[in-house]
BALOBA-1460 file (C-alpha; in Angstrom, 3 decimals):
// residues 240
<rec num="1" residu="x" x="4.846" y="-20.720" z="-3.326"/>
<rec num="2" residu="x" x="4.420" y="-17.212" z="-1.332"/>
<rec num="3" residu="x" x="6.929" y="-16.609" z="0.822"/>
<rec num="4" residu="x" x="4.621" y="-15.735" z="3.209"/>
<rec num="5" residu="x" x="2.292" y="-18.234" z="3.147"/>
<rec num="6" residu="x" x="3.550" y="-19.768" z="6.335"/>
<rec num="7" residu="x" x="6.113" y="-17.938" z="8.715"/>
<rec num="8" residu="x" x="7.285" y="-18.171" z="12.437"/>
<rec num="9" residu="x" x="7.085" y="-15.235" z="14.433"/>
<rec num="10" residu="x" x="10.842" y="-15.071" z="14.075"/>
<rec num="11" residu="x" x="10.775" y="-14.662" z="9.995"/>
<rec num="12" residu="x" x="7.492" y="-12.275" z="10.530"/>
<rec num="13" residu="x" x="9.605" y="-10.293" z="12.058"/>
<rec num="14" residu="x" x="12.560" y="-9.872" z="9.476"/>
<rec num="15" residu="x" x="9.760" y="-9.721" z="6.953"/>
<rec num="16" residu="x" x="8.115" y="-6.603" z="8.660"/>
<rec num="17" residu="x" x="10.859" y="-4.953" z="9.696"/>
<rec num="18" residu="x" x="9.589" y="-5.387" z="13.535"/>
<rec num="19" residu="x" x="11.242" y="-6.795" z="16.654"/>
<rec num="20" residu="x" x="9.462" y="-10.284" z="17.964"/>
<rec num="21" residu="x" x="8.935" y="-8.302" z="21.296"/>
<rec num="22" residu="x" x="6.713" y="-5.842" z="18.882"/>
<rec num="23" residu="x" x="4.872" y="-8.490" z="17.226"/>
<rec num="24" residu="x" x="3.816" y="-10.523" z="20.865"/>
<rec num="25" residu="x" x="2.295" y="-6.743" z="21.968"/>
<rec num="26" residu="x" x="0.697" y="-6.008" z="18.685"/>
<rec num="27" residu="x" x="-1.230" y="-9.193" z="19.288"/>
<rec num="28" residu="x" x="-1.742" y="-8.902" z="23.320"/>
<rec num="29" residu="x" x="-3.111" y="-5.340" z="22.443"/>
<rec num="30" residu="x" x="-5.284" y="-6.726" z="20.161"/>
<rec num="31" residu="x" x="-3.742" y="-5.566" z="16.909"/>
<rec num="32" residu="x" x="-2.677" y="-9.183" z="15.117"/>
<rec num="33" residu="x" x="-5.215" y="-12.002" z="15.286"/>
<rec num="34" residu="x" x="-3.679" y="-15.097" z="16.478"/>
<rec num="35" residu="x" x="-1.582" y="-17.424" z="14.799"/>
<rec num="36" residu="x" x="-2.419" y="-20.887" z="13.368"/>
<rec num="37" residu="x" x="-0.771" y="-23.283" z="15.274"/>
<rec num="38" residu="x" x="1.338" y="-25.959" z="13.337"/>
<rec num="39" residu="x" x="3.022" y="-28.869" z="14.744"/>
<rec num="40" residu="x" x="4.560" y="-28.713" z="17.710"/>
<rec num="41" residu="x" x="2.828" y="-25.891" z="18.803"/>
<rec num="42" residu="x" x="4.537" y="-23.393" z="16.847"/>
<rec num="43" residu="x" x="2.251" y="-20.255" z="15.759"/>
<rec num="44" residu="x" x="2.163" y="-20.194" z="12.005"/>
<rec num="45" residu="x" x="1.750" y="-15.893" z="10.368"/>
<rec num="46" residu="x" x="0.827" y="-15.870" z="7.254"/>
<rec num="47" residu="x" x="-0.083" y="-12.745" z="4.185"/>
<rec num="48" residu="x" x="-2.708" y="-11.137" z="6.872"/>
<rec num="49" residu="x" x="-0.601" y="-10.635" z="9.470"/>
<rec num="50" residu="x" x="2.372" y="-9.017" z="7.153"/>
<rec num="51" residu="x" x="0.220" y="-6.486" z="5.789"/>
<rec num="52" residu="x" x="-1.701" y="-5.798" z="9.008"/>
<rec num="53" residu="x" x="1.620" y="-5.055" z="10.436"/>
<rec num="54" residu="x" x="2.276" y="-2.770" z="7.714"/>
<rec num="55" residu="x" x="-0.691" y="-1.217" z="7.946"/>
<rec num="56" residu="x" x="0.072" y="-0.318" z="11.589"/>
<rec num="57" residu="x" x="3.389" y="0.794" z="10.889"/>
<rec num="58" residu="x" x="1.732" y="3.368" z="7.957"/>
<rec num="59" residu="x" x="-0.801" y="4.516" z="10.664"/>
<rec num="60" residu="x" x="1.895" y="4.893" z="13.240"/>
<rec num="61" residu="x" x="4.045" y="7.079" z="10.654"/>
<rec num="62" residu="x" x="0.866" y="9.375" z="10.366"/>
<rec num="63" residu="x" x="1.140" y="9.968" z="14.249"/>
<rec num="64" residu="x" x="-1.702" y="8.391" z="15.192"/>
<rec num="65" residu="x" x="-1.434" y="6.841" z="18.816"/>
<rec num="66" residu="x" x="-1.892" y="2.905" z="19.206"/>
<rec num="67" residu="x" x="-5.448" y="3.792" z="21.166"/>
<rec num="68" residu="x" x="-6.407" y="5.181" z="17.476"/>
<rec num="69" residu="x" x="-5.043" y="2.791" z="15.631"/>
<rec num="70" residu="x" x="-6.849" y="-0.097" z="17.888"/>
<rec num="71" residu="x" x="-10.110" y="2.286" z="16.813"/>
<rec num="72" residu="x" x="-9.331" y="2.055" z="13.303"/>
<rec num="73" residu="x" x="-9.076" y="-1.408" z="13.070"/>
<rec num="74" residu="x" x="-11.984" y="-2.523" z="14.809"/>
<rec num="75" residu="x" x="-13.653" y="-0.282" z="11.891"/>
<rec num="76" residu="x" x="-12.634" y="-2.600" z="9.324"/>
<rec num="77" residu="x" x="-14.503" y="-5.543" z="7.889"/>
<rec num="78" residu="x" x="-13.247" y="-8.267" z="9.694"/>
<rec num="79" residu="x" x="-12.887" y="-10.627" z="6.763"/>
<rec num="80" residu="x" x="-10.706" y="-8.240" z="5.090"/>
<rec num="81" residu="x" x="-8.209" y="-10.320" z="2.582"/>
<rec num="82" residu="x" x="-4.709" y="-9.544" z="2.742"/>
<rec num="83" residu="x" x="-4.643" y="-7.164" z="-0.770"/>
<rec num="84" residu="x" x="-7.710" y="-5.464" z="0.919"/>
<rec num="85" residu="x" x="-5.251" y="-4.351" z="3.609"/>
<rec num="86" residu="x" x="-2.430" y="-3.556" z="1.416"/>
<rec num="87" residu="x" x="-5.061" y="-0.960" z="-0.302"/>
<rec num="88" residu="x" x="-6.026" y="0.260" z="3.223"/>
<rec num="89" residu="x" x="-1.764" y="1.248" z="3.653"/>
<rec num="90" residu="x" x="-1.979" y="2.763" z="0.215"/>
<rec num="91" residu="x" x="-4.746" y="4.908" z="1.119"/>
<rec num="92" residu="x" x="-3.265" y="5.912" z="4.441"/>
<rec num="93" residu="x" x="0.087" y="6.694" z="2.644"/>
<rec num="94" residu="x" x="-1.679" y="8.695" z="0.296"/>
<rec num="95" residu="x" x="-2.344" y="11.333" z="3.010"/>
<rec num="96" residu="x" x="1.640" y="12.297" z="3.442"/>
<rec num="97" residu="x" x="3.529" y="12.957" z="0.669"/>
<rec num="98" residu="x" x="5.885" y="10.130" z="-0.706"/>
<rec num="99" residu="x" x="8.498" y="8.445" z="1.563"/>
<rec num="100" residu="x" x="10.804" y="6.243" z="-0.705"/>
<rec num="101" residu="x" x="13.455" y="4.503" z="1.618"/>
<rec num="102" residu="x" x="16.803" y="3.107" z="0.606"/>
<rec num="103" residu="x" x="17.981" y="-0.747" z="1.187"/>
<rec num="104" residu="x" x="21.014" y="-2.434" z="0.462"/>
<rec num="105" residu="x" x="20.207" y="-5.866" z="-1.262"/>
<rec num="106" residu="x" x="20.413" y="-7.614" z="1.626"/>
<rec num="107" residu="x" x="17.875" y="-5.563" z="3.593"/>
<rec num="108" residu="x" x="15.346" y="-6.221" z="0.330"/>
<rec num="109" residu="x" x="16.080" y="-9.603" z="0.453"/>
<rec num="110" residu="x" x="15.422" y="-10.032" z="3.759"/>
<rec num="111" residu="x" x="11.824" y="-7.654" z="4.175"/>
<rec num="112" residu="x" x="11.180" y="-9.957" z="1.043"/>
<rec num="113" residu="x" x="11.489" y="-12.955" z="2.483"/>
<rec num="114" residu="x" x="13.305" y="-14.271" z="-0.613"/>
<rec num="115" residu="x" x="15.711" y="-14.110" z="-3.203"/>
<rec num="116" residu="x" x="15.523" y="-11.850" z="-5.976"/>
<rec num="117" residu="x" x="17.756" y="-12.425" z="-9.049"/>
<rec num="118" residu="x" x="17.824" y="-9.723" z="-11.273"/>
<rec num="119" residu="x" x="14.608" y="-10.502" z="-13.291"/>
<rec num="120" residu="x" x="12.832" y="-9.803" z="-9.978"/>
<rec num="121" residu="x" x="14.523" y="-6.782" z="-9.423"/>
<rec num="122" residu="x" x="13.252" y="-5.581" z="-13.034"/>
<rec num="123" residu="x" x="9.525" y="-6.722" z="-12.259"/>
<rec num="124" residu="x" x="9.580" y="-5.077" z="-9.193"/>
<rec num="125" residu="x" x="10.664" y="-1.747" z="-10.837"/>
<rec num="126" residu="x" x="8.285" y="-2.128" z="-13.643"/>
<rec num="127" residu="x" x="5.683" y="-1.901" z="-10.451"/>
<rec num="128" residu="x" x="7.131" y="0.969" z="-9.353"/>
<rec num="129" residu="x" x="8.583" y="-0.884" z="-5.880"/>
<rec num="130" residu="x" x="11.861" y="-0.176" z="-6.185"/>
<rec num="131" residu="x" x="14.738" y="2.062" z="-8.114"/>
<rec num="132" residu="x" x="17.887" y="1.553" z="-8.870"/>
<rec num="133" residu="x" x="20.684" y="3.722" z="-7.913"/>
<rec num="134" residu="x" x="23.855" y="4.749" z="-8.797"/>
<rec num="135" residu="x" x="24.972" y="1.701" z="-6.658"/>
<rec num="136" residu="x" x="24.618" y="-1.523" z="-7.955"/>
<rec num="137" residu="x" x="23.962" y="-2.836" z="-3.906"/>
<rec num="138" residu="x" x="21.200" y="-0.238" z="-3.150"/>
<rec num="139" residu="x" x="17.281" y="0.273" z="-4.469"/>
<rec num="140" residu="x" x="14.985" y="3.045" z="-3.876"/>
<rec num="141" residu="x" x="12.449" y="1.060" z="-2.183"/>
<rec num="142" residu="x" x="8.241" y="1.925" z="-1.638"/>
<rec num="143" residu="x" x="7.707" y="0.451" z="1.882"/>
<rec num="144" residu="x" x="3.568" y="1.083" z="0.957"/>
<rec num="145" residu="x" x="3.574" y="-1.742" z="-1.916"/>
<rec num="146" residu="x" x="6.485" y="-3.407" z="-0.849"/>
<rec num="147" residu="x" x="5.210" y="-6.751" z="0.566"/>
<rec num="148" residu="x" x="2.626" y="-6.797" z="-2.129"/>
<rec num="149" residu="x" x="4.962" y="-6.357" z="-4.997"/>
<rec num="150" residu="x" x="6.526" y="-9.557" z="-3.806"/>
<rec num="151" residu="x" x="3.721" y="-11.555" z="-3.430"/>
<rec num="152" residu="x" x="2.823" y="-10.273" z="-7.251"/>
<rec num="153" residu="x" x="6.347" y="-11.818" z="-8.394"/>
<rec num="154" residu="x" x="4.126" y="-15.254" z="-8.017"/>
<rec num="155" residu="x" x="2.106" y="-14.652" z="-10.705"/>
<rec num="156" residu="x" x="3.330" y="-16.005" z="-13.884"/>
<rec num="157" residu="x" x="3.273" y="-12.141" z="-15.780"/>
<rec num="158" residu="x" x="6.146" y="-11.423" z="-18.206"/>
<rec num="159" residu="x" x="8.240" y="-7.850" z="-17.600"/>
<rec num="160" residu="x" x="7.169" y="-6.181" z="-21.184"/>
<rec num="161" residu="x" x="2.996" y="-6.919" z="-19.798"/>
<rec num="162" residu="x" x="4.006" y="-5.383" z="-16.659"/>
<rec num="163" residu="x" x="5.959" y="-2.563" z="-18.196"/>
<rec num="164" residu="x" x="2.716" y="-1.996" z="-20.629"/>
<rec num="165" residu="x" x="0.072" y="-2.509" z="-18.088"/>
<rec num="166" residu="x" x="1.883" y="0.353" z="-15.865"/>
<rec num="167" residu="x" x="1.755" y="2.602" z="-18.847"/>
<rec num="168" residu="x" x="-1.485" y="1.960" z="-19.160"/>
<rec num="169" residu="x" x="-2.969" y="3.253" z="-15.607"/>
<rec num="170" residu="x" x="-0.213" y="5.632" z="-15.585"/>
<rec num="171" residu="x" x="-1.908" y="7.415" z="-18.495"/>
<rec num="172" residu="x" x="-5.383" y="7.247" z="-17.366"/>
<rec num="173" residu="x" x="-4.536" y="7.910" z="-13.535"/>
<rec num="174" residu="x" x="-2.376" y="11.500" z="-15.384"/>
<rec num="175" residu="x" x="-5.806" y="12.112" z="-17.339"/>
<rec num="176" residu="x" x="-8.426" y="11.598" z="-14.339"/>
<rec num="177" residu="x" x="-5.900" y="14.393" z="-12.057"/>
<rec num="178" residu="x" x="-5.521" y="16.648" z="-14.992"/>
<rec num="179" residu="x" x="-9.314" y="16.912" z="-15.642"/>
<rec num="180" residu="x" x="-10.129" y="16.823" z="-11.160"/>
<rec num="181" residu="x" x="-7.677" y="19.492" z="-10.992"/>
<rec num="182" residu="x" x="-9.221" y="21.303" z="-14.147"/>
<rec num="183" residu="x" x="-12.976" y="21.071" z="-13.081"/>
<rec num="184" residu="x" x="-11.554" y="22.090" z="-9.606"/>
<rec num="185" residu="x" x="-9.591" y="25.045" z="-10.159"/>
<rec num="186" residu="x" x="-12.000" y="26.562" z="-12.723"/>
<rec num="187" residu="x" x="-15.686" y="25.356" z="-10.426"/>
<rec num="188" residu="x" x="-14.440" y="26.099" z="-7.184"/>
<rec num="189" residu="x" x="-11.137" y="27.530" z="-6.574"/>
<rec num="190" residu="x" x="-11.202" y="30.533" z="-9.428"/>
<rec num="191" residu="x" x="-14.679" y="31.754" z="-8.129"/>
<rec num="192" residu="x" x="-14.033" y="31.446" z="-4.430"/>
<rec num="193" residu="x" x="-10.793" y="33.585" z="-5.038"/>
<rec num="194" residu="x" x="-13.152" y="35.981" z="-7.083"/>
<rec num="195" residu="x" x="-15.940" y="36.675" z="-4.564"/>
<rec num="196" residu="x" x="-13.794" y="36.437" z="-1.227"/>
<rec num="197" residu="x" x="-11.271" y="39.054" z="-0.493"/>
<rec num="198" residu="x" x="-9.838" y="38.239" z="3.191"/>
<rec num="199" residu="x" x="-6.272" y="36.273" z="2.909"/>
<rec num="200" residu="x" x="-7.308" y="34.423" z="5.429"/>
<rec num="201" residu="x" x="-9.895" y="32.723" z="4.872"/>
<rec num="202" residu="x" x="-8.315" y="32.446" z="1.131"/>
<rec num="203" residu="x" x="-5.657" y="29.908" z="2.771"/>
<rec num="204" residu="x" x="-8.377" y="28.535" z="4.818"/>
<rec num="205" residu="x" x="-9.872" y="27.552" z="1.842"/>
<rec num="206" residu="x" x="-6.711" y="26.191" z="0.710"/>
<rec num="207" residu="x" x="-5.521" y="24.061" z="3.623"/>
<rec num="208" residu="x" x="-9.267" y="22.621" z="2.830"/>
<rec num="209" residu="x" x="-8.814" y="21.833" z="-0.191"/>
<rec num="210" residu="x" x="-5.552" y="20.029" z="0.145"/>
<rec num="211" residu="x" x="-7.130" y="17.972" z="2.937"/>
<rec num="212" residu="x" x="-9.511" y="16.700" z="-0.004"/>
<rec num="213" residu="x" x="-6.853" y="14.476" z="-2.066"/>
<rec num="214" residu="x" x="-7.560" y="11.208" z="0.720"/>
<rec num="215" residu="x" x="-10.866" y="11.107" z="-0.118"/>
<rec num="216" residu="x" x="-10.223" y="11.918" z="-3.753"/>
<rec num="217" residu="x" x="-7.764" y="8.802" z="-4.142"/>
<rec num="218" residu="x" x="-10.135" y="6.976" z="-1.894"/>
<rec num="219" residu="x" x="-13.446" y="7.393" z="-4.563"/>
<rec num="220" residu="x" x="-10.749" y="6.539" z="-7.307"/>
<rec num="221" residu="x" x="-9.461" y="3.349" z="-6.119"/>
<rec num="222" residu="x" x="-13.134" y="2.425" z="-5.157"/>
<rec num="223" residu="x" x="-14.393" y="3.066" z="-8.510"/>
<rec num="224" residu="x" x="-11.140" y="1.000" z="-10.072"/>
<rec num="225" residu="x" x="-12.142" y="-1.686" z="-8.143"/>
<rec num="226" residu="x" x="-15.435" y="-2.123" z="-8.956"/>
<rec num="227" residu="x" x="-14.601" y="-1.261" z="-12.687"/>
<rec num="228" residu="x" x="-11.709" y="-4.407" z="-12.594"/>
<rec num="229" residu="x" x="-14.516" y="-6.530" z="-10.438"/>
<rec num="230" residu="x" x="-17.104" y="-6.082" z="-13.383"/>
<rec num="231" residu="x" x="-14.731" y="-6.497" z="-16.198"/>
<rec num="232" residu="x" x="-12.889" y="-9.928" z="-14.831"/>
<rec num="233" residu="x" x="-16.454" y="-11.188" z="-13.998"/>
<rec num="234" residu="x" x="-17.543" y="-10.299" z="-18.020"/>
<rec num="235" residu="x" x="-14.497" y="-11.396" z="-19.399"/>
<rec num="236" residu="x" x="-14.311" y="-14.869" z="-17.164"/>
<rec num="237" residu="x" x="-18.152" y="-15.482" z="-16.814"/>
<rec num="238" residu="x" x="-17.361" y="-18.909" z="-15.844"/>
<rec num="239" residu="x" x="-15.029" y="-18.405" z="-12.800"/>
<rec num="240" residu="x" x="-17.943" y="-17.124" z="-10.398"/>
């Protein structure tokens, strides 16, 4: 079962990383929908919530002010599913450059919500979530694809299919920047640089052009995702 599925605003809380106190403003601001309530009246969280809140806390780590981010998430589709927002974080991460954190196994346990014996630890690395280190106690962790590595521990998917499937978009994903930065560097940087002579607007033009790689990754992942949504549907005609 995902350990998410169903969680008091206590366990939301160790799951995100967030004080209760956090989680009750998030939603009076508007931020979190509101909890299903269970019995006795307790609000239920489930997926949503966690990687709503995570989304937040990537938007927040950008600098944006909780006025934007309250903009930002009006702008979504409101019937956004919970891997739909754990893109949206990747995409926002993808505008700073990496930001691996380290956890001791008890901090990973608990921002898991669960367990993990040491064939989960290995799955999880084959994802790319986590390194080890030098310490047997602490991981290199990615915050971005944290909660969604986790929920992908579920999913019945044996470590040497992980291990080849990452090689697999690894290869392509090193082939589609090698041939972007290729068509870039020889259709628009190497002629701009021949035909404009002031420095500055030389690293005007490149400040531009590093603002570029969010949309970049963003047409990427679209066109993955529509690539994977018309393969699954040829390959399993009969699943709708």
């Amino acid at each position: 079962m995902d350990p998410a599925a169903s969680l008091t605003v206590d366990e939301l809380a160790a799951r995100a990383g967030v004080t209760v106190r956090t989680i009750r403003f998030y939603s009076t601001r508007g931020l979190l929908p509101p909890p299903e309530i269970g019995p006795r009246r307790v609000g239920r969280y489930g997926p949503g919530h966690l990687s709503r809140l995570a989304l937040i806390e990537e938007l927040q780590h950008q600098g944006m002010t909780l006025a934007a981010i309250e903009r930002y998430l009006r702008q979504l589709p409101p019937d956004l599913s919970p891997e739909d927002l754990a893109l949206h974080r990747a995409l926002v991460a993808s505008w700073a450059p990496d930001a691996e954190a380290e956890a001791t196994r008890e901090k990973l346990e608990r921002r898991a919500g669960r367990p993990l014996n040491e064939d989960d630890l290995d799955r999880l690395a084959a994802m790319n979530v986590l390194a080890r280190t030098d310490d047997p106690d602490v991981f290199r962790i990615d915050p971005v694809i944290l909660h969604l590595g986790v929920r992908l521990l579920e999913v019945p998917v044996s470590l040497k299919t992980l291990l080849a499937a990452r090689e697999v978009v690894l290869e392509h994903s090193r082939e589609a920047a090698r041939e972007l930065s290729r068509m870039f560097k020889e259709e628009v940087w190497d002629p701009y640089r021949r035909r404009e002579s002031d420095p500055e607007q030389v690293e005007t033009m490149r400040t531009l052009s590093a603002h570029m790689q969010p949309m970049i990754v963003q047409a990427l992942v679209t066109a993955f995702q529509r690539s994977m949504r018309e393969e699954l549907k040829a390959s399993f005609p009969d699943e709708g």
